[in-house]
N, C-alpha and C positions, 0 to 999 in steps of 0.2 A: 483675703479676709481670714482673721484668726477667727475661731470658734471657741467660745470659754463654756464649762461648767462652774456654775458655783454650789460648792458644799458646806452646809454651816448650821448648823439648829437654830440660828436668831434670823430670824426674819429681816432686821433691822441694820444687821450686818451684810446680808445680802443686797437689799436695796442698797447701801451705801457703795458696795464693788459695782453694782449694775449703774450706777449713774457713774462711777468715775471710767469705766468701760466703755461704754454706748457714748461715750462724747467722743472717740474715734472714730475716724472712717474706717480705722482698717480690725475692728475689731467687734464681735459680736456675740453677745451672750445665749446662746442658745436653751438654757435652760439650767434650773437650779434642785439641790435636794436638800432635805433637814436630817438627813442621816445619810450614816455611809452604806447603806444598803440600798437606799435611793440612788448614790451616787452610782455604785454597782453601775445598778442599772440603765441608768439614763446612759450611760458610757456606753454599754453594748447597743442602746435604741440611735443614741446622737454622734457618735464617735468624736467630738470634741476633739478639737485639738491639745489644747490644755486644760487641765482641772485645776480650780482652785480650794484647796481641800481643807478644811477645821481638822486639828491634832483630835480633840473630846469634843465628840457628839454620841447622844443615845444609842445603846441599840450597838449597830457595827461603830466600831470609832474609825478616825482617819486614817490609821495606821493600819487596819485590819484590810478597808476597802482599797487602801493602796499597795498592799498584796496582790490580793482580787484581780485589780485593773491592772496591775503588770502581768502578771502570772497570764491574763486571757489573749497575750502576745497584741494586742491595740499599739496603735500607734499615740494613742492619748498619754500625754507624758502630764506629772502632778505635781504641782507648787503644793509644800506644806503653807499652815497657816496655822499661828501660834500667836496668843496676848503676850506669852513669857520669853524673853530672852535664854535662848540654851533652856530650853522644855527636855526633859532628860525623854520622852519618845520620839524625840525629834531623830534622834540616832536608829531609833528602830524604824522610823521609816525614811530615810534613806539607807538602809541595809533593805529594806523591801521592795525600794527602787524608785522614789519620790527621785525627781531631778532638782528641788535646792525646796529652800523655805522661804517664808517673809513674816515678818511679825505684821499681828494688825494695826499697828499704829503706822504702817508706811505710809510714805509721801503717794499722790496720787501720780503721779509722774513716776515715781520706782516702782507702782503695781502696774502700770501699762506699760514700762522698759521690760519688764522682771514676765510678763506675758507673750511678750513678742521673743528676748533671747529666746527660754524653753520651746517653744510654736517651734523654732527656728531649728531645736537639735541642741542646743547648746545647757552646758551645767546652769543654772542660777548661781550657786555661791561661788560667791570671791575665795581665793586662797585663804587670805586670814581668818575668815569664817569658817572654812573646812577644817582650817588647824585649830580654832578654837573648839568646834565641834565635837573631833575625834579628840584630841587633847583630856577633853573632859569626859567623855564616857565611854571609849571605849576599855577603860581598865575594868569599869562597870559591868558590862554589860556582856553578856556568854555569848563565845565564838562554838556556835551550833554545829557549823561545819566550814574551818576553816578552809579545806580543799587544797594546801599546798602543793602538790602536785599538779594543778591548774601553771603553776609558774614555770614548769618544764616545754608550755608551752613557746613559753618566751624566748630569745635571743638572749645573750649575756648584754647587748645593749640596752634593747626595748628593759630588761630588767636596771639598769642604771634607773633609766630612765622614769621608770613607774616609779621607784624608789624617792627620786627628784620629787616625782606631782602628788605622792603621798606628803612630803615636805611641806608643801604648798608653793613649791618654784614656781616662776611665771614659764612659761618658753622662751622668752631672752634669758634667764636667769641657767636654766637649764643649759642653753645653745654655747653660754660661756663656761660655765662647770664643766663639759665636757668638750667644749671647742669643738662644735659642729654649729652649722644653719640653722635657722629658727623653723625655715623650710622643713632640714632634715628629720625637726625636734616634732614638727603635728607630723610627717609621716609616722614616726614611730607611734607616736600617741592612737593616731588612728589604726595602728596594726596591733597594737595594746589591746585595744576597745575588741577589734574582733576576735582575734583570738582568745581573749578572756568570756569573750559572749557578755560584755557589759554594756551599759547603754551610753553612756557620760564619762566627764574626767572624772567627775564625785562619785560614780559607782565603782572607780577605776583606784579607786582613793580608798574607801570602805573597805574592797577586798586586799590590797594590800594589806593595812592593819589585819584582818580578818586570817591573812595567810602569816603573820608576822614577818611582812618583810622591812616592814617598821616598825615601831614601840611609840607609844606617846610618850610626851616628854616626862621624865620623873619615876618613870617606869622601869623595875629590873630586864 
């Protein structure tokens, strides 16, 4: 059973996630908040599996409380939730550790797929979404502490390779650029993730641009 939070200041928004939720067997809403200081909380009292969390709401916003809920080492991983396509804080929270976004106009079906991957460990955004993502704000947006030196951790491989899923390669895409296994290609990924101390390919993605091992497109 996945365990969802919902976080949203409209009431009316929330009911509309808790019926397309609860018509699952294998998912269940455990409880909701109207601000992200609610949210905080109920995270520490329910430990949720997934959060699904409002960009603006009063008070903490979304971005603030998914700080918060990463920073408190939980295993509750959070879906942004935005009305606007490319929300210019959308980027500040996944720099803060959100695992992907959804606009609220999704299909009911892509908010119950889009619950189960994250539950699961897995990024939410598609490649093309990441590179639309970063593409557009990170030239914007202050590298606080890029940490270059984090990359010393890496292989001269696992570095190709982070380089690749910055790109928004697929892992076939990757397996052929470098002529290894697709196999070979999530080992590396997964040695990525720990020794970066990341959570995701998309946090794995962030900190690349972050350390400039990439540039967005158009960018000196």
């Amino acid at each position: 059973m996945t365990r969802v939070l919902l976080a949203d200041d409209q009431e009316l928004v929330r009911a509309g996630f808790r019926m397309i939720l609860e018509t699952r067997e294998d998912v269940e809403v455990v409880g909701e908040a109207a601000d992200g200081d609610a949210a905080v909380r109920l995270v520490e009292q329910l430990n949720p599996d997934v959060v699904l969390m409002d960009v603006r709401m009063p008070g903490v916003d979304g971005i603030a409380a998914t700080e918060r809920i990463v920073a408190s080492r939980t295993s509750s991983r959070v879906i942004i939730l935005t009305t606007y396509d490319l929300d210019e804080p959308l980027y500040a929270a996944l720099r803060a550790g959100a695992s992907g976004f959804l606009l609220k106009d999704v299909r009911p079906v892509d908010l119950v797929e889009a619950v189960r991957v994250v539950a699961r460990g897995d990024a939410l955004l598609a490649p093309a979404v990441t590179r639309r993502l970063l593409d557009r704000f990170a030239e914007v947006l202050p590298r606080d502490d890029p940490r270059p030196e984090r990359l010393t951790a890496l292989t001269e491989r696992e570095v190709d390779v982070l380089a690749l899923v910055a790109r928004a390669a697929t892992n076939a895409e990757i397996a052929q650029r470098l002529v290894i296994t697709e196999a070979t290609v999530k080992t590396h990924v997964s040695s990525i993730l720990r020794k970066l101390g990341v959570r995701d390919r998309v946090q794995a993605v962030v900190f690349a641009y972050d350390a400039g091992l990439v540039r967005p497109r158009g960018s000196s």
